[in-house]
KEMARVEX-630423 format. One line per field, with one value per residue (C-alpha): x, y, z; residue number from 1. Coordinates in steps of 0.2 Angstrom, whole numbers. Example, Ala and Ser with C-alpha at 12.3 -4.5 7.8 and 13.67 -1.06 7.14 Angstrom:
2
px	[62,68]
py	[-22,-5]
pz	[39,36]
resi	[1,2]
This chain:
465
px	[0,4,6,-8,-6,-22,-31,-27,-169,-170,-157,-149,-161,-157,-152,-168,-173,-158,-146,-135,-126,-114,-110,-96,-110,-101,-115,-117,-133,-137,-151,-166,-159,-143,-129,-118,-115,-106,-113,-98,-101,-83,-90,-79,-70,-71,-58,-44,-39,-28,-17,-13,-12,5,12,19,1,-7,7,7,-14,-14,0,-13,-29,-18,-11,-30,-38,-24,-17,-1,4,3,23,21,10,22,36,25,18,35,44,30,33,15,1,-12,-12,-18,-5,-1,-5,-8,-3,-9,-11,-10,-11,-24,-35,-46,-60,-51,-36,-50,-55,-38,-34,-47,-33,-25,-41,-46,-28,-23,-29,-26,-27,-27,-30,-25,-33,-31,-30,-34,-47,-59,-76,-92,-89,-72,-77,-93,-83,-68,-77,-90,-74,-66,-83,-84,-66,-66,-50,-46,-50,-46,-51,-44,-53,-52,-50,-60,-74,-79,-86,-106,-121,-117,-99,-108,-122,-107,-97,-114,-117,-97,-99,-117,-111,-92,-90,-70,-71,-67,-60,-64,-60,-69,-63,-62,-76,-92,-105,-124,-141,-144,-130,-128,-146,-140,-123,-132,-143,-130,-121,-135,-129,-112,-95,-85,-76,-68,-73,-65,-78,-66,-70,-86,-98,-108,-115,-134,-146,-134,-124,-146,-146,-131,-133,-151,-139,-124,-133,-138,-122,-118,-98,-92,-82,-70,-79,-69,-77,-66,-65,-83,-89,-100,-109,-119,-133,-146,-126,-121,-137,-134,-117,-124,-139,-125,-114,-128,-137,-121,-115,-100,-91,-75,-67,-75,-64,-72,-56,-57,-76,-88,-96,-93,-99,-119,-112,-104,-119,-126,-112,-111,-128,-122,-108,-118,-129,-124,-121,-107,-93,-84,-66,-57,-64,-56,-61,-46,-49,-68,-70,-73,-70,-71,-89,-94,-82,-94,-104,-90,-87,-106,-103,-84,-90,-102,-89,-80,-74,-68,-49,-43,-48,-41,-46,-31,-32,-47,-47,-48,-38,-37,-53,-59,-44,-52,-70,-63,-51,-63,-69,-56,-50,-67,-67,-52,-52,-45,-27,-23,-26,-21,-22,-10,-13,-27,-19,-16,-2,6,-12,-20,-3,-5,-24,-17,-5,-18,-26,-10,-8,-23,-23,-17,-23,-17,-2,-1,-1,2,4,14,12,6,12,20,35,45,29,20,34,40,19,19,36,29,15,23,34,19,12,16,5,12,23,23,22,24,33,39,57,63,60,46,54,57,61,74,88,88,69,76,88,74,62,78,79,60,58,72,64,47,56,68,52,40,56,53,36,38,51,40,25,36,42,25,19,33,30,13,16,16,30,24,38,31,41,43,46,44,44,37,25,8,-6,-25,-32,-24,-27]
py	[0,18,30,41,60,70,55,30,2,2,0,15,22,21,38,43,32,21,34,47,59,72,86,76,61,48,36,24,14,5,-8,-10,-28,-20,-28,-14,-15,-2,11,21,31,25,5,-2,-19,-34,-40,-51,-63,-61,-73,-60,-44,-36,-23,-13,-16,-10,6,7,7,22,35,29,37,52,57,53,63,74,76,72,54,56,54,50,36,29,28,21,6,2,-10,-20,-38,-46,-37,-54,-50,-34,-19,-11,6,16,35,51,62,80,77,88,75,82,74,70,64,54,44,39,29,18,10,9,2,-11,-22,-18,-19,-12,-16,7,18,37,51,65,83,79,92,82,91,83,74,67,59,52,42,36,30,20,14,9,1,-6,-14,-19,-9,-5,-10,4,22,36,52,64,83,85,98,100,82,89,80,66,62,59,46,37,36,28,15,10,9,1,-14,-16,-34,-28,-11,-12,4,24,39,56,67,86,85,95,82,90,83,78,67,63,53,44,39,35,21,16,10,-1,-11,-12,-21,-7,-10,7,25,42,58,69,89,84,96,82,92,92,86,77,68,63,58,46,40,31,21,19,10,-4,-5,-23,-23,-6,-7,9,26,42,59,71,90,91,102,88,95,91,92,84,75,67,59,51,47,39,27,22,15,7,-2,-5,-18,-21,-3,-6,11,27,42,59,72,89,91,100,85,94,85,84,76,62,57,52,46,35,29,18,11,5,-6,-25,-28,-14,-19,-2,-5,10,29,43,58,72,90,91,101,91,92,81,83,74,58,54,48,37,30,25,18,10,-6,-12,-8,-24,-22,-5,-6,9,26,42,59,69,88,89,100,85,90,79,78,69,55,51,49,36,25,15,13,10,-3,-12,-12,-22,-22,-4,-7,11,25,45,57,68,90,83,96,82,85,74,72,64,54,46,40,33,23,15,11,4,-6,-15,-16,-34,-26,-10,-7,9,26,43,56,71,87,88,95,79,83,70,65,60,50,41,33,26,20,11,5,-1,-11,-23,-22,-34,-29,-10,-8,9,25,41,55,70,70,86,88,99,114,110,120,110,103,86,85,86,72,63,68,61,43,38,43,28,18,18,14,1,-8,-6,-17,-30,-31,-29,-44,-54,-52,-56,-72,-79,-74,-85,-99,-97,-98,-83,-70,-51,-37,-24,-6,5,20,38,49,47,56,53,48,53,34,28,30]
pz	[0,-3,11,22,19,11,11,20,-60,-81,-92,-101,-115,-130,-143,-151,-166,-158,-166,-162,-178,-177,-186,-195,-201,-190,-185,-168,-168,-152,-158,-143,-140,-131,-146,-149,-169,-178,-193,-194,-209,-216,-212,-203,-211,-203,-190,-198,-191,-173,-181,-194,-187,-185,-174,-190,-198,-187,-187,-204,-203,-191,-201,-218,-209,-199,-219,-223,-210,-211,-194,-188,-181,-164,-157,-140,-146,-159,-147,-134,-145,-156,-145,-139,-143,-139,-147,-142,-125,-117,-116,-98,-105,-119,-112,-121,-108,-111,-130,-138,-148,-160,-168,-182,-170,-161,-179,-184,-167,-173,-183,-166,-156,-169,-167,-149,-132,-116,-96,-94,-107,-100,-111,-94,-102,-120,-124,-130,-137,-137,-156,-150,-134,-141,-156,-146,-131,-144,-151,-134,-132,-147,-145,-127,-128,-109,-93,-83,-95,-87,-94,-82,-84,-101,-97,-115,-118,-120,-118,-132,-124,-105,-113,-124,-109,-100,-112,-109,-92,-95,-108,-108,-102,-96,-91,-72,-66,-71,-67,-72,-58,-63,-73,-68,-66,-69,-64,-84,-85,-66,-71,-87,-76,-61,-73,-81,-64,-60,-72,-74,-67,-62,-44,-43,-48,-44,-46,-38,-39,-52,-41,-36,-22,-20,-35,-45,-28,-23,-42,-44,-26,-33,-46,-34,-21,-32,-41,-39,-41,-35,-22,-20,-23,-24,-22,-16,-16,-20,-9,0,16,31,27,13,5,20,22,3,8,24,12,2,16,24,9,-5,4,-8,-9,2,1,5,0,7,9,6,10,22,31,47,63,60,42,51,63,45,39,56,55,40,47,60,50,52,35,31,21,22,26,23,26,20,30,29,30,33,45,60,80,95,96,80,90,99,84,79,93,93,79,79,90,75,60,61,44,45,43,38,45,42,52,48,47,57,73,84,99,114,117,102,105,121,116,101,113,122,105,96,108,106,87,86,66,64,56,48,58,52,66,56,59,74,85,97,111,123,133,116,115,131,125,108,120,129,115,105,122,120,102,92,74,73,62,55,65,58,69,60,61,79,98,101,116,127,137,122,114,131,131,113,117,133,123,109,121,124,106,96,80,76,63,57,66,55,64,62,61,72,87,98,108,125,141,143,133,141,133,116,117,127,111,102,110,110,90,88,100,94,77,83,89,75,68,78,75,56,56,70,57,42,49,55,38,30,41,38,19,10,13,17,15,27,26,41,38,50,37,19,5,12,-5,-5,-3,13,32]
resi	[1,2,3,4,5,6,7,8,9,10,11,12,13,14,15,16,17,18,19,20,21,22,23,24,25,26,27,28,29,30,31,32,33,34,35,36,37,38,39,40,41,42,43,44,45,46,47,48,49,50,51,52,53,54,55,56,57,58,59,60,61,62,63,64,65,66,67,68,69,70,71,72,73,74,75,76,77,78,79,80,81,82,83,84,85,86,87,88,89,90,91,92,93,94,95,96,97,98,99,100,101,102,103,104,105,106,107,108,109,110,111,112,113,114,115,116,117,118,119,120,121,122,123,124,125,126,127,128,129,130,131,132,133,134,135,136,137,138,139,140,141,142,143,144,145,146,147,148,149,150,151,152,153,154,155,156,157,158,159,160,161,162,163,164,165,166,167,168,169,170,171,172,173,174,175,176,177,178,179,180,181,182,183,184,185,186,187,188,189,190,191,192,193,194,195,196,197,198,199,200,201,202,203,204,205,206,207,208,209,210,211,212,213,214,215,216,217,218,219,220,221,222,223,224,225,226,227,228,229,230,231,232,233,234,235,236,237,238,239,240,241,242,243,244,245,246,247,248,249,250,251,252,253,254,255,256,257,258,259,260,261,262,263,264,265,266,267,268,269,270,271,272,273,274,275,276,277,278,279,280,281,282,283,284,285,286,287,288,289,290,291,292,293,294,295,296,297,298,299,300,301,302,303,304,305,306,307,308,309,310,311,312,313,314,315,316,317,318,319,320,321,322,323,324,325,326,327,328,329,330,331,332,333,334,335,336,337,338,339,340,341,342,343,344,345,346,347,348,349,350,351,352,353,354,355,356,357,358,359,360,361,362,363,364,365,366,367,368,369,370,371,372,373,374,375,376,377,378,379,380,381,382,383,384,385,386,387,388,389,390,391,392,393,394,395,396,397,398,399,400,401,402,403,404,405,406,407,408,409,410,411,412,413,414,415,416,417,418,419,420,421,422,423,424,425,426,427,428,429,430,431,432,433,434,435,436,437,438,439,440,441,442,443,444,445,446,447,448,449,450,451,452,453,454,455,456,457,458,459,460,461,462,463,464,465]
C-alpha cells in the first residue's frame, strides 16, 4: 500500500430512433436488444484474423488514416507502441495524456483500437469536445480496448460524450476501473450515469471535484446504491456538506454492501455530516473498510458519533481523520472505542492538534490493540511525554509496525527533553522493527511471505489512512 497524507432500475435508454449523428455524419446505432453494432459512416471492415495482425500493420494502418484525415501521427503514441513484442495479450497502458485530440485525431486511433488492447488507457488533459469523446469512447466500447479508462480533466465532452461514456460503463463486459474526476457532473448526465451504474461491473470510480453536491450527488446515489460490483468510490473536493449529502453518503454506506473504500477528503461534512455518515456504518451488513475523511471540518464533538458507531464496523480497517481540529478531546471519546473495534489497522491522526495528553490515550489504545499497524501522527504538539507513552506502549504491542513521525523535534524548556524527544523517536522505530520482522516471519511460516516497510517519514497519498 501507498502512504496516508491527504487521504489511508432500467437500463440505459437508447439515442432517439436508436441513433445518435454528429456534425461530421459519423454514425453509432445502439439496436433495442442491447448488441452494440457499428454504422460508422466509413464502415468499418471486418476484423482479420488475430493470427494476422502485426504490430507494423497495425502502425502502418494508423500513419494511412492520420495522412488521410490529415493530422499528424501522434509521437508519444508511436514511441509508446513500437517496442512491444506481444500485441495478443492486453498492453499495460496506452498513455496520451495531455495530447490535444481532436475529432479527427479521435477517428484515426481507430486504426489503433481495432488491433490492440489495453489493461489502462489514460486520455487525462486531451481536450476532447463533445464529437471526439462520443466516437472514441463508442470505439473503446466497441473494441473492449481497456479495462481501466482514465478520462479525467476534459470539461468540454457535451451531452453526447456523457451518454457514450454511459453506455461503456453500462455494456463493456472488461471495463473495471474509471475515473472522471475534474469534470463538472450536472443533474442531466448525473441521471444517465447514475442508470447506467446499476448495471455495470466497475469496482472502482473516482468523481473527484465533479460538483456532485446536491441534486446530481441525490441523483447518482439512486444508481450507486444498487451498483452490484463497485467497491471503491472516490469523491473528493466536492464540496459535499452536512446536510441533505451526507445523508446520501450515509444510504449508500448502509445499503451498498460491496463498496470497500469510501474516500471523502477535502469536504464539508462537518460533525452533523458524520452522525449520518455514522448511521451507515452502523448497520450489520457494512462492508466499508477503509474511510477517508481528511480536512472536513470536523471536532471532537462529532467523536462521539463514531465511537457509537466503531463497535459495530468490524470491517472497518482503515480510517483516516487527519487535518481535522480533533484536539485531545476527540482521542479520548474514540479510545474505548477503538479498543473495542479491534479491526482498525490504519489510523491517520495527522494535523489533529493532538499534544502529549492525546498521545498518552493513543497509547492506551495501542496497548490494548493486536490489529493496529499503522499510525500517523505528523504534524502535531507531540514533546517527550507523548513520545515516552507510545514508546511504553509499543513495548507490549506486538502488532504495530509503522508510526509516522515527524522527524525534528518539539521545543522543550529543557535541553535534556530534546535528546529525550531524540531517543523515543528511535525507540518507537527500533520496535516497530521487531514487529515488522516478527509479522514477516510468521507470515513465512505461515506460507506466504509479506515485505512490510517502516518508515517515520514518507510522501503521504490521497487513498490511505
Amino acid at each position: 500500500m501507498g502512504t496516508l497524507e491527504e487521504e489511508c432500475s432500467d437500463q440505459l435508454a437508447d439515442p432517439p430512433q436508436s441513433k445518435t449523428k454528429c456534425k461530421n455524419n459519423k454514425r453509432v446505432s445502439f439496436p433495442p436488444d442491447g448488441e452494440l453494432v457499428s454504422g460508422f459512416a466509413e464502415k468499418k471492415e471486418v476484423l482479420k484474423d488475430v493470427s494476422s495482425l502485426t504490430l507494423q500493420g497495425i502502425l502502418t494502418s494508423y500513419k494511412q488514416s492520420c495522412e488521410k484525415h490529415q493530422v499528424e501521427p501522434k509521437a508519444k503514441l508511436l514511441e509508446q507502441l513500437q517496442d512491444i513484442t506481444d500485441i495478443h495479450h492486453r498492453i499495460s497502458s496506452l498513455d496520451l495524456r495531455g495530447e490535444l485530440l481532436t475529432y479527427q485525431s479521435c477517428e484515426c486511433l481507430e486504426e489503433i483500437l481495432k488491433g490492440l488492447q489495453f489493461e489502462l488507457i489514460d486520455l487525462q488533459e486531451t481536450k476532447l469536445d463533445e464529437n471526439g469523446a462520443s466516437a472514441l469512447l463508442d470505439m473503446i466500447l466497441y473494441y473492449e480496448s481497456a479495462t481501466y479508462l482514465n478520462i479525467s480533466s476534459n470539461q468540454n465532452i457535451g451531452g453526447l460524450g456523457w451518454l457514450a461514456l454511459s453506455q461503456l460503463i453500462q455494456k463493456s463486459s472488461c471495463l473495471v476501473g474509471l475515473d472522471a474526476s475534474n469534470m463538472p457532473l450536472l443533474e442531466c448526465p448525473a441521471r444517465t450515469l447514475s442508470r447506467a451504474l446499476q448495471f455495470s461491473r466497475l469496482t472502482v470510480l473516482h468523481l473527484e471535484n465533479c460538483y456532485l453536491t446536491g441534486r446530481p450527488l441525490f441523483t447518482l446515489v439512486s444508481g450507486l446504491t444498487f451498483s452490484p460490483a463497485l467497491q471503491e468510490l472516490y469523491l473528493a473536493s466536492n464540496g459535499l456538506n452536512g446536510s441533505q449529502d451526507s445523508m446520501q453518503l450515509g444510504d449508500l454506506v448502509k445499503y451498498n454492501c460491496s463498496l470497500k473504500v469510501l474516500d471523502l477528503r477535502d469536504n464539508h461534512i462537518s460533525d452533523t455530516g458524520l452522525e449520518d455518515i455514522c448511521e451507515g456504518l452502523m448497520v450489520p451488513n457494512s462492508g466499508l473498510r477503509c474511510l477517508v475523511l481528511w480536512n472536513n471540518q470536523l471536532t471532537h464533538q462529532s467523536m462521539r458519533h463514531l465511537a457509537k458507531a466503531l463497535p459495530f464496523s468490524n470491517n472497518l480497517e482503515t480510517l483516516n481523520l487527519g487535518k481535522n481540529a480533533l484536539r485531545n478531546e476527540g482521542i479520548q471519546r474514540l479510545k474505548d472505542s477503538l479498543i473495542i473495534n479491534q479491526s482498525v489497522q490504519k489510523l491517520g491522526l495527522a494535523s489533529t492538534r493532538l499534544t502529549c495528553e492525546g498521545a498518552v490515550a493513543l497509547a492506551e489504545f495501542i496497548a490494548e490493540s493486536r490489529c493496529i499497524r499503522r499510525l500517523d501522527v505528523r504534524r502535531n504538539l507531540l514533546r517527550a511525554g507523548g513520545l515516552m507513552a507510545l514508546s511504553l506502549a509499543l513495548r507490549i504491542n506486538k502488532s504495530l509496525i509503522r508510526v509516522d513521525l515527524d522527524r525534528t523535534p518539539k521545543e522543550e524548556k529543557e535541553a535534556f527533553l530534546l535528546e529525550t524527544q531524540k531517543s523515543k523517536i528511535v525507540e518507537i522505530w527500533k520496535l516497530c522493527r521487531r514487529n515488522a520482522t516478527a509479522s514477516n516471519r510468521t507470515a513465512t511460516e505461515n506460507g506466504h511471505s509479506e515485505y512490510v516497510e517502516v518508515m517515520l517519514e514518507s510522501r503521504m497519498h490521497h487513498h490511505e489512512a
